[in-house]
DRENDO-1510 file (C-alpha; in Angstrom, 1 decimal, always signed):
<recs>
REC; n; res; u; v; w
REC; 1; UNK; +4.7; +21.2; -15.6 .
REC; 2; UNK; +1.9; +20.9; -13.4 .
REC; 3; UNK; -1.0; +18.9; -12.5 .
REC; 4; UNK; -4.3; +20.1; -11.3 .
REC; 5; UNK; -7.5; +17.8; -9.9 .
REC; 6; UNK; -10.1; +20.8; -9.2 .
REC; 7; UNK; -12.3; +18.2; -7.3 .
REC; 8; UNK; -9.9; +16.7; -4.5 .
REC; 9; UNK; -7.9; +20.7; -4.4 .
REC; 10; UNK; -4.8; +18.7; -6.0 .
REC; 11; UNK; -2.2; +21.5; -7.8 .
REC; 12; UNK; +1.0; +19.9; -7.8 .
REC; 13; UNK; +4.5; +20.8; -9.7 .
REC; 14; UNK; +5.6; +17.2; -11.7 .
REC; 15; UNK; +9.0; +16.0; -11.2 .
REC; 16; UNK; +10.2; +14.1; -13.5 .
REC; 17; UNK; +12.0; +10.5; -12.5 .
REC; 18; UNK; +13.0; +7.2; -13.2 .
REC; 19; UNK; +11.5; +4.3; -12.3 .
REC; 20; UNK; +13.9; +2.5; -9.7 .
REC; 21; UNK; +14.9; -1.0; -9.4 .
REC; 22; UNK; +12.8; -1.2; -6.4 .
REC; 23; UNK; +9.4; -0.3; -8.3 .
REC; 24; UNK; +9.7; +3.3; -6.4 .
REC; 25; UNK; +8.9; +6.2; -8.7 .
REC; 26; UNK; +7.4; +8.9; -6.4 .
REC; 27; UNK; +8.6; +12.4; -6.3 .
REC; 28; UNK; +10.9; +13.8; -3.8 .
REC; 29; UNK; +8.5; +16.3; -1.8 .
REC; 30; UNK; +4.8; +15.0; -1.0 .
REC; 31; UNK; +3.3; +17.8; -2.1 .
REC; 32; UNK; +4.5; +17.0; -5.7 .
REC; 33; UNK; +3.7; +14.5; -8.0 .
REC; 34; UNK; +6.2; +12.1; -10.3 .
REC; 35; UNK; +6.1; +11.7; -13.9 .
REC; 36; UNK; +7.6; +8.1; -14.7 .
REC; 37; UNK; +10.0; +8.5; -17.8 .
REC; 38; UNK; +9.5; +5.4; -18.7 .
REC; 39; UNK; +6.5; +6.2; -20.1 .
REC; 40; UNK; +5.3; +9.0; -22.6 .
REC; 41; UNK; +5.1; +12.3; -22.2 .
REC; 42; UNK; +1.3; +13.7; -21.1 .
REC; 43; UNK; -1.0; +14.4; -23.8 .
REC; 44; UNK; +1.4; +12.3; -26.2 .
REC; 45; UNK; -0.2; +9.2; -28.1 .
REC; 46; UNK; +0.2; +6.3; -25.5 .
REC; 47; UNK; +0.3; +6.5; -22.0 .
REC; 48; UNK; +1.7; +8.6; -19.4 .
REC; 49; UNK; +2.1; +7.8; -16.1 .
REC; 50; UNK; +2.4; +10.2; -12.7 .
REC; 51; UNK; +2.7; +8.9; -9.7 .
REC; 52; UNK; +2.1; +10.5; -5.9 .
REC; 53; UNK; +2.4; +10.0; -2.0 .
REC; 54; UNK; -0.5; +8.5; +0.1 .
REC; 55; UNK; -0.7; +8.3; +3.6 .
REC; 56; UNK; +0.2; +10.9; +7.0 .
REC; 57; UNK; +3.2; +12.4; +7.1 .
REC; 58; UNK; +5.3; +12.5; +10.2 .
REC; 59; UNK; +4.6; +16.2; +10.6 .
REC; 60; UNK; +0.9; +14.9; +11.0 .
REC; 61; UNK; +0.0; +16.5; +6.9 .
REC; 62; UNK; -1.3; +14.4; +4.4 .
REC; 63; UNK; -0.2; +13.8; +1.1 .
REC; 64; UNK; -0.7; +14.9; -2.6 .
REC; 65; UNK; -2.9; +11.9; -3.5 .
REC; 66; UNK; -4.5; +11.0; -0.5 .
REC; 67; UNK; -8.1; +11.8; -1.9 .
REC; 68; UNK; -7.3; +10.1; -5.4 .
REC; 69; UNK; -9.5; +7.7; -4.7 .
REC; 70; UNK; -12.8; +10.2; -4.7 .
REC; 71; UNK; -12.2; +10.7; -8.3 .
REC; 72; UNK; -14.7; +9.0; -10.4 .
REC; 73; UNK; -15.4; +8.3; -14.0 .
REC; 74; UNK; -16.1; +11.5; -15.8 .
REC; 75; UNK; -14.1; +13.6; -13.9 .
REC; 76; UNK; -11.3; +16.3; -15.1 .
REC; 77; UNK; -8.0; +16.9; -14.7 .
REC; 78; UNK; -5.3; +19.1; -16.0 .
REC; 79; UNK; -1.9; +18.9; -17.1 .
REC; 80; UNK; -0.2; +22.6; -17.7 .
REC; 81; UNK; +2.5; +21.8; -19.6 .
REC; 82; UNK; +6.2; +23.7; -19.7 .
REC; 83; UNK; +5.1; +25.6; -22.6 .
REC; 84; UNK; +2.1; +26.9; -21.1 .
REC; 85; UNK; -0.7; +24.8; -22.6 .
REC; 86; UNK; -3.4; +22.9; -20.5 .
REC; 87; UNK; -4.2; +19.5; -21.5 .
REC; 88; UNK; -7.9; +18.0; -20.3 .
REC; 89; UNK; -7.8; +14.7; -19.2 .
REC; 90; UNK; -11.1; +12.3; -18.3 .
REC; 91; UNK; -11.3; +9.5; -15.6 .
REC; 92; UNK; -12.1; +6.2; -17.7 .
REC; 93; UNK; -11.8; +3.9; -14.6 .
REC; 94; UNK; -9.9; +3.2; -11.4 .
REC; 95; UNK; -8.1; -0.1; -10.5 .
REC; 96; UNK; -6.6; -1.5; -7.3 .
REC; 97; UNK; -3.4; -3.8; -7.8 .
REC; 98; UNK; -1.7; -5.7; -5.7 .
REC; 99; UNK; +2.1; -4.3; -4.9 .
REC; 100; UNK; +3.4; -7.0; -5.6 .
REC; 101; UNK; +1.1; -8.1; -8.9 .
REC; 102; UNK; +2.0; -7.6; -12.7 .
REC; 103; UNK; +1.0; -4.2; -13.4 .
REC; 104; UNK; +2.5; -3.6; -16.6 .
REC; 105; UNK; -0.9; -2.7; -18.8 .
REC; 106; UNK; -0.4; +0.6; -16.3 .
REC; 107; UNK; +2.3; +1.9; -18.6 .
REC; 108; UNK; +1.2; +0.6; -21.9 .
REC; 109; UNK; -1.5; +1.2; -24.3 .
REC; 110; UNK; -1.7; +0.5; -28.5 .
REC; 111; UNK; -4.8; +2.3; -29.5 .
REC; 112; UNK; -3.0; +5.0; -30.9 .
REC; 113; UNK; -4.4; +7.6; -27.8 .
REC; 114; UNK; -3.2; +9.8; -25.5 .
REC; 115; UNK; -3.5; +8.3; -21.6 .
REC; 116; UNK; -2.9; +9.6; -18.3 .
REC; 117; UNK; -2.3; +7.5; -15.3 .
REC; 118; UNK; -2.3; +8.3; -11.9 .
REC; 119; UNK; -0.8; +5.7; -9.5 .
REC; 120; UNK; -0.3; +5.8; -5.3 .
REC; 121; UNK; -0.3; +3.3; -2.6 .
REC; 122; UNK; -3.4; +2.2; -0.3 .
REC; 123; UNK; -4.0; -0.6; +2.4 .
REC; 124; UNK; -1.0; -0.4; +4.9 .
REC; 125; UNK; -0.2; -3.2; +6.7 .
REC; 126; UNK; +1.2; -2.7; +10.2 .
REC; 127; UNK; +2.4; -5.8; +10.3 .
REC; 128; UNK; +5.2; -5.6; +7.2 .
REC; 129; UNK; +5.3; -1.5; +7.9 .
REC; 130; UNK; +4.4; -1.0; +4.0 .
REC; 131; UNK; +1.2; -0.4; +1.8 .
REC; 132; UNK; +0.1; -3.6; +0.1 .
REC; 133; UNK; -2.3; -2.2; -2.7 .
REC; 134; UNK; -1.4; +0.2; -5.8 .
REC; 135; UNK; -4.4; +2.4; -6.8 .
REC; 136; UNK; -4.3; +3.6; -10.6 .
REC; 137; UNK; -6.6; +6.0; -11.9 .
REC; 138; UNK; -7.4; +5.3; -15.2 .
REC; 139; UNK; -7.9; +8.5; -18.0 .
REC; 140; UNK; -8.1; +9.5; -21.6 .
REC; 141; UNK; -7.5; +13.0; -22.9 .
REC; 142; UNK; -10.3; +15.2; -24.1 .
</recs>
């Protein structure tokens, strides 16, 4: 599966993982993105939920979803599932969270759609060494 943002150059392969005790679900590699099993599959009724790196890399590269936050509402994305079929999703809204906050309406929905949720950090702190903020980009399928 992939998932393609034309507007910030985003074409990423998904991994699939769990979400950890720790609250970590990113993928592996930065240049991928992370679809959280606990939620559903993309373009399923309910929501979906993929999350990606922010930040500079130690090689001095940035990371998948470093430009998420130039998405705005009305904008496309893409999933391309494993069987070959593209899925059209539109930004709703965007959120910021605190890291530490109840963010549990990121993974849930009941109005009987399909949702897509993109998630990454923002705001490091250099004093704890960590990013304190959790941007989620809010969308609904086509």
């Amino acid at each position: 599966m992939r998932l393609k943002i034309p507007k910030i150059n985003v074409d990423a392969i998904i991994e699939y993982v769990d979400l950890k005790l720790t609250g970590d679900g990113c993928p592996e590699r930065s240049t991928a993105v992370a679809w959280l099993q606990i939620g559903n599959r993309p373009g399923n009724i309910g929501t979906a939920v993929i999350a990606g790196h922010y930040g500079t890399l130690k090689n001095g590269k940035g990371s998948i979803f470093d430009n998420l936050k130039k998405l705005n509402k009305g904008d496309q994305l893409y999933i391309q599932d494993d069987r070959g079929v593209t899925i059209t999703f539109v930004v709703r809204e965007n959120g910021n969270y605190d890291a530490n906050a109840d963010a549990s309406s990121v993974f849930t929905s009941s109005d009987g759609k399909s949702h897509l949720n993109l998630i990454t950090c923002e705001g490091w702190d250099k004093v704890s060494e960590s990013y304190t903020k959790r941007l989620v980009i809010f969308t609904d399928k086509e």
